[in-house]
TIDO-991551 format. One record per residue (C-alpha): x, y, z. Coordinates in steps of 0.05 Angstrom, whole numbers, plus 32768, in hexadecimal, padded with zeros to 4 digits. Layout:
TIDO-991551
REC     xx     yy     zz
REC      X      Y      Z
...
***
This chain:
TIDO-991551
REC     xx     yy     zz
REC   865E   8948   7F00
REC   869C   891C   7EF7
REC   86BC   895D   7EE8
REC   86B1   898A   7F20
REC   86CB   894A   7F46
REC   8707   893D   7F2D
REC   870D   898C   7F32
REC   86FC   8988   7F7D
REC   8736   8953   7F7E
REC   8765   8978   7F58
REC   8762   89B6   7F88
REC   8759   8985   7FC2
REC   87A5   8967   7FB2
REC   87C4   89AB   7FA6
REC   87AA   89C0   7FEA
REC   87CB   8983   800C
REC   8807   898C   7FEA
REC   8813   89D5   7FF5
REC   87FB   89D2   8041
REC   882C   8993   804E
REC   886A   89B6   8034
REC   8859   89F5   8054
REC   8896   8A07   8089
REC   8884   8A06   80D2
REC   88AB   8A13   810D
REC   88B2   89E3   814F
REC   88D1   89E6   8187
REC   88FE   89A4   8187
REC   8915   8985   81D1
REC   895E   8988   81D4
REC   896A   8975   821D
REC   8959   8963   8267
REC   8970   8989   829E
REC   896F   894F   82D3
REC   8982   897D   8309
REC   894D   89AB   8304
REC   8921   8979   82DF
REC   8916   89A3   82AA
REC   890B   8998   8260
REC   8931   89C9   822D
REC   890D   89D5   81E7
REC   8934   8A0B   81AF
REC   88FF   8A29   818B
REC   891F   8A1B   8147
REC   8901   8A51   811B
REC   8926   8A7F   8145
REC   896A   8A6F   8138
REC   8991   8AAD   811A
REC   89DB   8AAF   810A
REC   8A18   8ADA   80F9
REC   8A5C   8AED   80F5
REC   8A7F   8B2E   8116
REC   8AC9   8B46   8109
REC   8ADA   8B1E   8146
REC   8AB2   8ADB   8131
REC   8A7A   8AB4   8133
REC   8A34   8AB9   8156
REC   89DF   8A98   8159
REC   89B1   8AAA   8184
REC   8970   8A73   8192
REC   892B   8A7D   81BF
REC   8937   8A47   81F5
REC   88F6   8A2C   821A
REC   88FC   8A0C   8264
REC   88C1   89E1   826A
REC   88AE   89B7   82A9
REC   887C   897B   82B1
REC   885B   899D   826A
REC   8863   89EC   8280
REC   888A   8A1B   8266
REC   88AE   8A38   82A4
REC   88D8   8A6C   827B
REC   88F3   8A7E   8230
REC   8932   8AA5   822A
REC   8962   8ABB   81F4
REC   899B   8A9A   81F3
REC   89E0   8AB6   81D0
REC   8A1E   8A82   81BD
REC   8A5D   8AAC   819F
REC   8AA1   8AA0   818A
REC   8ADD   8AC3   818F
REC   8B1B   8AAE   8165
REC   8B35   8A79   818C
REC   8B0C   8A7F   81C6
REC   8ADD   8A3E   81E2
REC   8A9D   8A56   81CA
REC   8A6C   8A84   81FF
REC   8A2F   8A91   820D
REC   89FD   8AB8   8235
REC   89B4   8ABE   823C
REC   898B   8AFF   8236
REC   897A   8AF2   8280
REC   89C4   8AF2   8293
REC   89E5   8B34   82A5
REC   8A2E   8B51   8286
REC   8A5A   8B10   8284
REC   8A57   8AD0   8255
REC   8A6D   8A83   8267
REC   8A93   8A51   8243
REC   8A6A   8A1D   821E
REC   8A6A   89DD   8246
REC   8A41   89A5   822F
REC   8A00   89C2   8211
REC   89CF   899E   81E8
REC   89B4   89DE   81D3
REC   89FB   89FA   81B1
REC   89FF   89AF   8197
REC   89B9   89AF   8173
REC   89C1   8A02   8154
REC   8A02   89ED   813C
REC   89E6   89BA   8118
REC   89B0   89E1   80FF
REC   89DA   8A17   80E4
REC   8A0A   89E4   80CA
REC   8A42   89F9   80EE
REC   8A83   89D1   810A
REC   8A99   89CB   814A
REC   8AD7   89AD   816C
REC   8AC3   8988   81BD
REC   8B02   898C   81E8
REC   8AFB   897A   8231
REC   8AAF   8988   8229
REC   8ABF   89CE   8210
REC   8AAB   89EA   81C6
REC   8AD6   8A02   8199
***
């Protein structure tokens, strides 16, 4: 009896272990909107990254959530061009890009990815 115990244990702890270092994704808050009181979340298993002849680029799911529901998710795309301020667009926006002002969202994939950045006059470079 004391065997098929400390069995049961055994298997018990391996369980725990494996299940507790198992990988999951989240999405983490990054910021609040205060002007459309909205709460951004990057879903963070969906960062993706690369580099082109021209530069650098990540794209991240980006969920819009207000009072506890999701009001939209979008793709969002940063890039960089040489010595251009970094861009971005979203999948929702047509043709153009925009500069990079002030974004908690660049600020937390950069991190993620591990990659530098310089902030001049609230600009990325």
């Amino acid at each position: 009896m004391r065997k098929i115990i400390l069995m049961v244990l055994v298997v018990f702890a391996i369980v725990v272990s494996v299940a507790s270092n198992r990988c999951e994704a989240k999405d983490v808050w990054v910021d609040h909107w205060n002007y459309e009181n909205v709460d951004i979340y990057v879903m963070d298993d969906t960062i993706t990254s690369g580099t082109s002849g021209t530069g650098r680029y990540f794209k991240v799911i980006v969920k819009q959530v207000q009072n506890g529901n999701l009001i939209k998710s979008n793709e969002w795309s940063f890039s960089k061009y040489y010595t251009d301020p970094w861009r971005y667009r979203t999948d929702k926006m047509k043709g153009n890009t925009s500069i990079v002002f002030e974004n908690k969202t660049f600020e937390f994939c950069m991190k993620q990815l591990g990659w530098s950045y310089e902030k001049a006059n609230g600009y990325y470079h």
